[in-house]
C-alpha positions in Angstrom: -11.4 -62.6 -63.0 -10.8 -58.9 -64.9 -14.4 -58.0 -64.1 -14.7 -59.3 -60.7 -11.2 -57.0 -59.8 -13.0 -54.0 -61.5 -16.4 -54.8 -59.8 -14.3 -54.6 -56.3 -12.5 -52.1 -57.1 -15.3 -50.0 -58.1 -17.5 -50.4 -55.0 -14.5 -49.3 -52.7 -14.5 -45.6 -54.8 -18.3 -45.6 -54.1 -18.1 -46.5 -50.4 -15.3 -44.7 -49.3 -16.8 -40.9 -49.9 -19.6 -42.5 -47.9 -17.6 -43.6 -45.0 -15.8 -40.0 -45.2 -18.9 -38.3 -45.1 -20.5 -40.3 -42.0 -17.1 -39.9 -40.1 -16.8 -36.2 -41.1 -20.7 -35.8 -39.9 -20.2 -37.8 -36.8 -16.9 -35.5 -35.7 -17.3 -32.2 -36.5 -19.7 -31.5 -34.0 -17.2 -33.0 -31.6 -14.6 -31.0 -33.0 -16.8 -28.1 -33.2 -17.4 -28.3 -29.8 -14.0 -28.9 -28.9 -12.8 -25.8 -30.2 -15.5 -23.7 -28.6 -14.4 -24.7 -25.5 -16.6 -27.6 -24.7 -15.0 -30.5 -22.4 -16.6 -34.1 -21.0 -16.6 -33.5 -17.3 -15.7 -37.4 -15.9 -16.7 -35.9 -12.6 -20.1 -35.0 -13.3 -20.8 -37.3 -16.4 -21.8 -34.5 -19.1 -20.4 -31.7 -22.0 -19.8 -28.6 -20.1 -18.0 -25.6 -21.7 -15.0 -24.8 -20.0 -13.3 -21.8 -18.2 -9.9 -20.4 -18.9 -7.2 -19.5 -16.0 -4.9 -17.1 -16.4 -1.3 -17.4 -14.0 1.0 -14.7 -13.3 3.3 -14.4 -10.4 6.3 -12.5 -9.5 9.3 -14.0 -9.6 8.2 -15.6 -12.9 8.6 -19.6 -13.0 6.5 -20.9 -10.1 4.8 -24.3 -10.1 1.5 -24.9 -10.2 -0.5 -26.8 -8.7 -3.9 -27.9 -9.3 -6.6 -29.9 -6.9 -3.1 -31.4 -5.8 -1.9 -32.6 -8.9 1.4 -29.9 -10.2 1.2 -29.4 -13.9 4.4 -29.5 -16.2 4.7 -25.8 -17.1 5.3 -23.1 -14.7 4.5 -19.1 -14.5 3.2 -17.3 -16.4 0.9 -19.5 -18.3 -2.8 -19.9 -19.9 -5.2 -22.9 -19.4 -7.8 -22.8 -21.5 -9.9 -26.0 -20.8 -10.0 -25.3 -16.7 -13.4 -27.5 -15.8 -15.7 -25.6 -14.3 -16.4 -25.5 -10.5 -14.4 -25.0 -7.2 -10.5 -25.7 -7.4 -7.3 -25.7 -5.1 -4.9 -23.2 -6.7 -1.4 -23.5 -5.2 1.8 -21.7 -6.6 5.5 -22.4 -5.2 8.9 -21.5 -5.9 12.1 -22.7 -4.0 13.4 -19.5 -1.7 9.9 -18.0 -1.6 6.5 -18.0 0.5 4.0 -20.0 -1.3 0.7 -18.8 -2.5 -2.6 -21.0 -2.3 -6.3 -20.0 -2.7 -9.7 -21.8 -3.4 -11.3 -20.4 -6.7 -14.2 -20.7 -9.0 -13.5 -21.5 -12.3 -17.0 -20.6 -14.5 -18.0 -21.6 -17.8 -16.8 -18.8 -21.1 -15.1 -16.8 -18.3 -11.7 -16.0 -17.2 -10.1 -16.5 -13.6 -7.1 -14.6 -13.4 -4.1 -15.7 -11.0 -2.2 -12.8 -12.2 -1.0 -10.4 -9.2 0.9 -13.2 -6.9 3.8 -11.7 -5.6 6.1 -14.8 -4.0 8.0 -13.1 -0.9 11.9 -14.2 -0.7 12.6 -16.1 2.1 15.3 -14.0 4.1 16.2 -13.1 7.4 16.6 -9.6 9.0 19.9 -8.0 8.7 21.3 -5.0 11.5 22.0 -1.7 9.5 22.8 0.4 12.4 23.1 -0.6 16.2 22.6 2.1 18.8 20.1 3.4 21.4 17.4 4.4 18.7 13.9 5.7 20.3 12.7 6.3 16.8 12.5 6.0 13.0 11.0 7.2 9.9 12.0 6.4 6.2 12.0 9.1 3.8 9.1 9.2 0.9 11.9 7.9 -1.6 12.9 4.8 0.7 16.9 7.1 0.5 17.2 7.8 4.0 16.3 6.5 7.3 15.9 9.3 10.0 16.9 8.0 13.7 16.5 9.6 17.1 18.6 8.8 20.0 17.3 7.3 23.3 18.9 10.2 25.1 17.2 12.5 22.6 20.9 14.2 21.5 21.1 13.3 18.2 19.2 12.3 14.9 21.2 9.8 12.8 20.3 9.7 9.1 21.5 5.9 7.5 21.7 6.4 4.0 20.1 3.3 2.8 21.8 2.2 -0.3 25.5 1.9 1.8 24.2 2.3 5.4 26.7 5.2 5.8 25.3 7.6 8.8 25.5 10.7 9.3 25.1 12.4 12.8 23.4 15.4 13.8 22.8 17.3 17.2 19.3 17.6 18.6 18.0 18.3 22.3 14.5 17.4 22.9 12.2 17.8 26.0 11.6 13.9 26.9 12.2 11.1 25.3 8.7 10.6 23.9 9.9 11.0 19.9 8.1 10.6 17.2 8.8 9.3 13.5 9.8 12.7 10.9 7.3 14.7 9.1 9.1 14.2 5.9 8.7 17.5 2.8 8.0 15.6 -0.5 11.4 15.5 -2.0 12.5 13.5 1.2 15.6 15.8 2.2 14.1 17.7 4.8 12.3 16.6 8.1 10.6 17.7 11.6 11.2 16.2 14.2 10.8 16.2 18.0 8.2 15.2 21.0 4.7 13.9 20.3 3.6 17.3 22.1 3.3 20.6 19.6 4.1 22.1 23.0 7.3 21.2 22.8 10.6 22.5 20.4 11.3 20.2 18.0 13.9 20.7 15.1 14.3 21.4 11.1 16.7 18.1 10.0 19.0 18.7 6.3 19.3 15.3 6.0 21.7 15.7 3.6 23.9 17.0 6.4 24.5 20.3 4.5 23.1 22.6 7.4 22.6 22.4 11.5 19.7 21.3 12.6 17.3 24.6 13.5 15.6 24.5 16.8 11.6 25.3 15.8 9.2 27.3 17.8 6.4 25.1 19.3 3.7 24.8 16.6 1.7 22.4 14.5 3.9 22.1 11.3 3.1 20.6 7.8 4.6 21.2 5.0 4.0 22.8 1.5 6.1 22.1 -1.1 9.9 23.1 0.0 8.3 25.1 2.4 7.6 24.0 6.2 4.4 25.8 7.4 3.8 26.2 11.3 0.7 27.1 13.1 1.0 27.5 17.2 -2.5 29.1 17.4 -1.2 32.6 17.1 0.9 33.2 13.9 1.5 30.9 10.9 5.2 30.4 10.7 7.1 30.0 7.1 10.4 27.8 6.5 11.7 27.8 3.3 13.8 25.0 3.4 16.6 25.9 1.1 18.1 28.4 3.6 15.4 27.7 6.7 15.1 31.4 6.8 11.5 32.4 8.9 8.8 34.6 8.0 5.9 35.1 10.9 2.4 36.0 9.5 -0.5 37.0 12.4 -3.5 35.1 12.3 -6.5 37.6 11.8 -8.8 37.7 14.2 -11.1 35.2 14.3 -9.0 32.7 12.0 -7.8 29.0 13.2 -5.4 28.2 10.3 -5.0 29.9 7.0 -3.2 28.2 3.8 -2.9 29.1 -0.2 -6.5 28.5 -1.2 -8.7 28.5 1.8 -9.0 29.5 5.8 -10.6 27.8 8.9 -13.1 30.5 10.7 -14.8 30.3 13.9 -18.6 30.2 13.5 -20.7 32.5 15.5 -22.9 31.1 17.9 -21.0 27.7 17.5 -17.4 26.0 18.8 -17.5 24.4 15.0 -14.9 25.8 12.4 -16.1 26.9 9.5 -14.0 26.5 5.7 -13.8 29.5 3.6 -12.3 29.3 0.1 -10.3 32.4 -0.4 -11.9 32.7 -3.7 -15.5 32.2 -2.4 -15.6 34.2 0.6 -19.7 34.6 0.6 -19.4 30.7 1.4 -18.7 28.1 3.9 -18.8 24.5 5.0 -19.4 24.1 8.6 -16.9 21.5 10.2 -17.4 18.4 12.5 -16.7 19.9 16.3 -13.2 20.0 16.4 -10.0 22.0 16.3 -8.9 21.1 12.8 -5.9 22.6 10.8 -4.8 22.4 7.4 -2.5 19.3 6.9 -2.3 18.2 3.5 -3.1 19.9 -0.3 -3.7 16.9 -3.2 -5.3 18.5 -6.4 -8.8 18.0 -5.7 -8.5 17.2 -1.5 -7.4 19.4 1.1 -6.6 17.2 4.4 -7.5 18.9 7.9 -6.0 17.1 11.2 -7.8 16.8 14.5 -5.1 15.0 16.8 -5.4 11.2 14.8 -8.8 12.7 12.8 -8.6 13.5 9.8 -10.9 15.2 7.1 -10.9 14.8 3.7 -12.5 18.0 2.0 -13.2 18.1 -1.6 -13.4 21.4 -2.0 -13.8 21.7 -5.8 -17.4 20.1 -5.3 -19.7 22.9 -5.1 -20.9 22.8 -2.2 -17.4 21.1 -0.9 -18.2 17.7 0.7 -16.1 15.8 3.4 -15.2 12.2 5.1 -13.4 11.7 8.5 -11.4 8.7 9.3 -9.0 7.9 12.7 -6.0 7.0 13.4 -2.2 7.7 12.1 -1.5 10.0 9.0 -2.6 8.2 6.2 -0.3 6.8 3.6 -1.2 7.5 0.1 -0.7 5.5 -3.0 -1.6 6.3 -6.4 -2.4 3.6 -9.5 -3.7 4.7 -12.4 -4.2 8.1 -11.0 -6.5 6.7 -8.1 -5.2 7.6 -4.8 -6.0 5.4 -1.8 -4.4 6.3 1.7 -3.5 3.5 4.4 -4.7 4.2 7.6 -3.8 2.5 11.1 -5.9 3.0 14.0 -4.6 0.7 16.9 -5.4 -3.2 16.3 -7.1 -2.0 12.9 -5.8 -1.1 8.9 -8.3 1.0 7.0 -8.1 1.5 3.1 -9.8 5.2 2.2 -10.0 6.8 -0.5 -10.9 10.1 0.9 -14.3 10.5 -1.4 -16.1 7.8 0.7 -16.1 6.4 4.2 -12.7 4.5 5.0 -13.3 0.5 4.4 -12.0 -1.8 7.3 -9.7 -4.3 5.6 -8.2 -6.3 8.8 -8.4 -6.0 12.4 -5.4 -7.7 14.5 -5.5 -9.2 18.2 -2.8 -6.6 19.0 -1.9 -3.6 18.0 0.0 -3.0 14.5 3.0 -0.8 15.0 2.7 0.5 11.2 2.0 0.0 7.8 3.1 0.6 4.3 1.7 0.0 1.1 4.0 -2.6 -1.4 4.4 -0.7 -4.9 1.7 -2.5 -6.8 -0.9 -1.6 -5.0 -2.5 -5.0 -4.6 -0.8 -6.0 -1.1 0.8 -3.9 1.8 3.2 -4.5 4.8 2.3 -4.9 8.4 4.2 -5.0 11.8 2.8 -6.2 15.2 5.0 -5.6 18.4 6.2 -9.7 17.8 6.3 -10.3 14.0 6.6 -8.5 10.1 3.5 -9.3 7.7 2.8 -9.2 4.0 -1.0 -8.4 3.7 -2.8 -9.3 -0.1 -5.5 -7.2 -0.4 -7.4 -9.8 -3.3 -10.4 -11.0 -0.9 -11.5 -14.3 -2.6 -11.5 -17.2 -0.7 -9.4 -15.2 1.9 -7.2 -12.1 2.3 -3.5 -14.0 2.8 -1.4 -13.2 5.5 1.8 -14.3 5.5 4.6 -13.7 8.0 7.6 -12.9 7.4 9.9 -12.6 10.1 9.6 -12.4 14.4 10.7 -10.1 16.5 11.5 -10.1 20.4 10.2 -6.0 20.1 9.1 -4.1 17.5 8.9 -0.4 18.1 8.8 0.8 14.6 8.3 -0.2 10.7 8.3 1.0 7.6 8.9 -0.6 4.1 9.6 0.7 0.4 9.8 -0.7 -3.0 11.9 -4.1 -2.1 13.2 -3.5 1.4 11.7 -3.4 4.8 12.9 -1.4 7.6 12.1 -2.6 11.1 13.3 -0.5 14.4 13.1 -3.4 17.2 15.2 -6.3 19.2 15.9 -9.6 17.8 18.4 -12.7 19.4 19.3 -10.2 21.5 20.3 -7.4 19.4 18.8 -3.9 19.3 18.5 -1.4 16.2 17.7 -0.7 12.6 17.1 -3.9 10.7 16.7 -4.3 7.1 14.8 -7.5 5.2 14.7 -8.1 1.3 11.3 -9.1 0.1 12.0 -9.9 -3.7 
């Protein structure tokens, strides 16, 4: 009986370290498959290595959904065994737009769902009611500059309490157009879409009178507002609006700090002459350009709605046109790309290259402003307020976010839209949150 225990006894200690040895044979390739990202796919019956997704959206905390079936954590979050192929993507919060998009998920790669901005749901609120022809938001989103239907006053709305301040303007007409705005967004032009026509220095601070301006073509450099009315260039330094009137030499179109637009001999074409290279010059595109806008390497010229992007540090200097309103700029990781609208159209342009059509509407867009991240922009129609993502797989989303009887005019910064239009009956200033 002893030896028949120790006879069992020892044949178990022999065959288990077999049995281990099989099983640990038979599943580590599993297992290092596994871990290298290899998964059975049910759906097409084989081992396939699978892809990882990456979620991000903002507000954090959105469900997700995938092919239909909503998984149990929320934004942000990493899958890392995604099965490869096609799959519905759909991302949700309560208060906020969703966000859905059709994406391929490939094999040792990473789809990234990271730039989803959610839009709050929220109506539009009346910030000032009045007869308003016009507005125009100042570059830091501070101030909102208003003109009068009469074309008596300009109303600035501070935009953190909607406190107003009123100003006296007389215009010829009522035909108004939004402010050219200096960069620290205290001072503005405004007046008549005509350079024809007087139009006025706004302190929108409300620390000086408005100064009736001489008919020109004005842009501004710095703190200074620079005129041009084909004769003279005209000088404003805006911390005391005093005037200083320079002649044009003969045979000059526009003159600024670094360069001068020439007539060409022989030719109705402008010429550009860097100040420091006087022996050269790049011919123009037929046109009566002026200077506009100086960025460190660009130098804008306007044309009516053309405009001209000249780098002149290039030797020779080389140049792009585009159409349509001023172009907005917006700079991410020190790459500047401008926002153009041109009636039913939004271009993206970059200034070094032709401009890039990136939607074209049934009716014409109002305006258009770029949303901080770079990666989706703001759009109004004359009915309805749009949020535009600029991510162009599967499909460039639109959403909408709010309709209009009238819109007349539109702007937007960081988390706030500003819309000038009618709505249940009600004219003026209305203001939407976004996030």
């Amino acid at each position: 009986m002893m030896v028949s225990l120790m006879r069992k006894i020892s044949f178990h200690r022999r065959i288990l370290p077999i049995i281990f040895v099989i099983a640990f044979l038979a599943l580590a390739p599993v297992i290092i498959f596994y871990t290298s990202g290899y998964r059975w796919n049910p759906k097409k019956g084989k081992v396939e290595r699978y892809g990882t997704v990456i979620f991000d959206t903002t507000p954090s905390a959105a469900r997700i959904q995938v092919d239909g079936r909503e998984i149990s954590d929320k934004t942000p979050i990493t899958i890392q065994d995604m099965p490869p192929g096609s799959h519905r993507f759909e991302l949700d919060k309560t208060g906020y737009t969703s966000w859905s998009k059709s994406l391929d998920v490939l094999p040792e790669k990473v789809t990234f769902i990271n730039n989803v901005w959610l839009w709050k749901k929220s109506s539009p609120v009346m910030a000032y009611q009045t007869g308003i022809q016009s507005m125009s938001l100042s570059p830091d989103g501070a101030r909102v500059l208003l003109t009068s239907a009469s074309a008596t006053k300009a109303v600035v709305v501070d935009t953190s309490d909607n406190s107003t301040t009123e100003l006296p303007i007389q215009t010829v007409g009522n035909e108004l157009r939004g402010a050219l705005w200096s960069d620290n967004g205290r001072y503005a032009v405004i007046g008549t879409e005509r350079t024809d026509q007087a139009q006025w220095l706004i302190d929108s601070f409300g620390q000086r009178a408005p100064l009736k301006l001489v008919a020109a073509a004005y842009r501004w450099n710095g703190s200074t507002l620079v005129g041009n009315d084909g004769k003279s260039i005209i000088s404003i330094k805006g911390s005391d609006f005093s005037l200083v009137r320079t002649p044009l030499p003969q045979g000059t179109r526009d003159v600024s700090d670094l360069a001068e637009l020439k007539s060409a001999t022989g030719t109705p074409n402008l010429v550009y002459v860097l100040l420091n290279r006087p022996d050269q010059g790049l011919v123009l595109p037929a046109g009566d350009w002026i200077f506009n806008i100086f960025g460190k390497d660009q130098a804008f010229l306007k044309n009516g709605d053309q405009w001209l992007a000249l780098e002149y540090k290039k030797n020779p200097p080389e140049y792009h046109t585009a159409q349509g309103a001023e172009p907005q700029p917006i700079t991410i990781k020190r790459q500047t790309t401008y926002l153009v609208v041109n009636g039913t159209e939004l271009w993206t342009w970059n200034g070094t290259d032709d401009p890039e059509l990136i939607l074209r509407q049934g009716e014409p867009i109002i305006n258009a402003a770029w949303h901080r991240d770079g990666y989706n922009l703001f759009f109004a129609t004359e009915k309805g307020v749009f949020a535009f993502e600029l991510d162009a797989r599967d499909r460039q989303l639109m959403t909408q976010l709010a309709d209009f009887t009238r819109i007349r005019g539109f702007s937007a910064y960081n988390k706030k839209l500003f819309i000038l239009g009618e709505k249940d009956g009600q004219d003026g200033l209305w203001t939407m949150d976004v996030e």
